[in-house]
N, C-alpha and C positions, 0 to 999 in steps of 0.2 A: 503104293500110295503116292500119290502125285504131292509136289512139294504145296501147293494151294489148298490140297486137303487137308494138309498137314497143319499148316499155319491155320485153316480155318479153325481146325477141333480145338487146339491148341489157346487159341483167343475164345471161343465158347468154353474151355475146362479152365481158364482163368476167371472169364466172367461169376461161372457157374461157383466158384471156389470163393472169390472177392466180393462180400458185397459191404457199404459200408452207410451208418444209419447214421440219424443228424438228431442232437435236440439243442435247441435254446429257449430262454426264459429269462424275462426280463422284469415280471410282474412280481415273483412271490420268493425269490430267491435273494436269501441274504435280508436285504429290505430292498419292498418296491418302488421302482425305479432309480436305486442307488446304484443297483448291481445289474451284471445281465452274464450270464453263463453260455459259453459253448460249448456241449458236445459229439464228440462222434466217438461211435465205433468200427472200427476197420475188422468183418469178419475172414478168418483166413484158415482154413481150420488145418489144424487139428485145435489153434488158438483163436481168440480175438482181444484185440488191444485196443483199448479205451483212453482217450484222449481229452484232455478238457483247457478250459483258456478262462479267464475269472478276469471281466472290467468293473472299474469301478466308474461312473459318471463325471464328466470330470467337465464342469460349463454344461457344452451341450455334444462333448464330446466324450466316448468309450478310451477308457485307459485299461489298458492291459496291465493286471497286477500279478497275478500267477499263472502258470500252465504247470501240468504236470499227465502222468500216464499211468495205468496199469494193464496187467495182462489179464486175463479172464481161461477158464481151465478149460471151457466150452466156448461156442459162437451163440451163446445163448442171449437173446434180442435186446436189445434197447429201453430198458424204463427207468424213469429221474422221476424222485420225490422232489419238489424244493419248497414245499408248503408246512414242512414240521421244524418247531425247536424244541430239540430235543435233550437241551440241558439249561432251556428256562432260563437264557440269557439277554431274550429280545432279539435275537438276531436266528432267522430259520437258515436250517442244517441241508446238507444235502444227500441224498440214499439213491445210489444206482445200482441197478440188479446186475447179481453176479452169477447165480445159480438157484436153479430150485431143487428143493428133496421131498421125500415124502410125498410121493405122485405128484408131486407141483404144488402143493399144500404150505410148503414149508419155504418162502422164499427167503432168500438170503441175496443182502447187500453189501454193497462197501460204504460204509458210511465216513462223512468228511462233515467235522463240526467247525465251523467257522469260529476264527479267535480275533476278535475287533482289535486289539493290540498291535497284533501283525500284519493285518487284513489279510490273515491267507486262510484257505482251509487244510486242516488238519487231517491227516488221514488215520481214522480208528484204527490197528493194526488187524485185531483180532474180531472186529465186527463180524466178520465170515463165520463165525461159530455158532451164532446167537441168530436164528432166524425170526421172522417178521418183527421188526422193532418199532416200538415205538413210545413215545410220551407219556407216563404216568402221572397225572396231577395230584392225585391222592399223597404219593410217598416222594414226589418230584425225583423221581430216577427213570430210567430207562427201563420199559420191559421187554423181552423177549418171548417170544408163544411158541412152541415147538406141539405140531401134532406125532404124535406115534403110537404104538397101542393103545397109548392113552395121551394125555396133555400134560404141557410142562409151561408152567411159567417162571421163569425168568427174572427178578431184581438186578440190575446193574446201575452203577455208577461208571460216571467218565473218571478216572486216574489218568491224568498223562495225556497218552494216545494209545490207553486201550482202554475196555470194557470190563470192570472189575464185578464179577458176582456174589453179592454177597447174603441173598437168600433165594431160595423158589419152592416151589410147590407143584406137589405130582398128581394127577387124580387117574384114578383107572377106574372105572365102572361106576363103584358105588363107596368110594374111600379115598379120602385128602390124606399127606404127607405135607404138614410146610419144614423148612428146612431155615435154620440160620447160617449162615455161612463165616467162620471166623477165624482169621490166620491159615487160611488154605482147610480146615475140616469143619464139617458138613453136622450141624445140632440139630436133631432132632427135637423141634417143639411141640406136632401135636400130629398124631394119626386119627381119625376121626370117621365114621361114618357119616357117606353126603350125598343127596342126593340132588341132579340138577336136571334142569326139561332141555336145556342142551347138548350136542353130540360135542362143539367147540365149548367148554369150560375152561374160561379164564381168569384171574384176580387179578384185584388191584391193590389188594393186602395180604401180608404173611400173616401177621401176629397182629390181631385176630385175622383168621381166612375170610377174606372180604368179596366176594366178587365185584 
């Protein structure tokens, strides 16, 4: 092999290896046009690492108030929520995909709740656990939706900088479980026959099972 072949393949198996994706938002993240977010992700496998930069508006100038990074387990692609608050404080949250499970059913993010105090975002630790999340107004907490043989939803509270659960509910075919959850063990409040005309059944209450 000629050293030109070499160096060709070489810059084509890095290409092929390196690619890296771009988001910014400036309209709905945080509050619009206070804030404006960068990110990228740099795919490199067997990983990919996730980068972000957070300005706040400053006259009519961008200040940079945080940057910070994660790794991701897979080079699984690019998507930013920045249109949810998701702990009801006026100020929207941010959710970047980490991985999917469940044939892709079950998306999981890293979620980062914004703390107007510090102006930084917070990173949930334990978000990764708890797929598709989002905003319950009914119980003002977080829900979680997990597909699997059957559905699982999810109650969480923000503690800290993790995702505290503290009820959910099972449904398999034709029968609800909701559960309380208290000091780490799991109270069974009501087994029930249910019947619903969806395959995706989800609630928005434990006690009583609300959809």
């Amino acid at each position: 092999m000629t050293k030109l072949l070499f160096f060709l393949l070489l810059i084509v198996n890095i290409c092929h290896a390196q690619k890296t994706e771009h988001f910014t938002d400036a309209k709905t993240v945080i509050k619009s046009g206070k804030y404006k977010i960068n990110i990228t992700q740099t795919n490199q496998k067997p990983e990919a690492v996730v980068r972000f930069q957070l300005f706040r508006k400053s006259g009519k100038n961008w200040q940079e108030i945080q940057n910070g990074s994660f790794k991701k387990q897979t080079d699984f692609g690019l998507y930013v929520t920045t249109d949810e608050d998701l702990n009801n404080d006026g100020y929207n949250d941010i959710k970047i995909s980490y991985e999917q499970a469940g044939r892709g059913s079950n998306e999981i993010t890293k979620l980062f709740i914004f703390n107007p105090k510090t102006q930084k975002l917070e990173d949930i630790v334990n978000s990764q656990e708890y797929p598709n999340l989002h905003y319950n107004a009914k119980r003002n907490c977080v829900n979680g939706y997990a597909f699997h043989g059957g559905n699982t939803t999810y109650f969480l509270k923000i503690n800290g900088n993790k995702l505290q659960n503290f009820a959910r509910v099972e449904y398999y075919i034709d029968t609800v479980y909701s559960y309380k959850i208290k000091n780490g063990k799991e109270i069974l409040l009501k087994k029930q026959a249910y019947n619903s005309d969806s395959g995706a059944t989800f609630f928005s209450n434990f006690d009583p099972v609300e959809e």
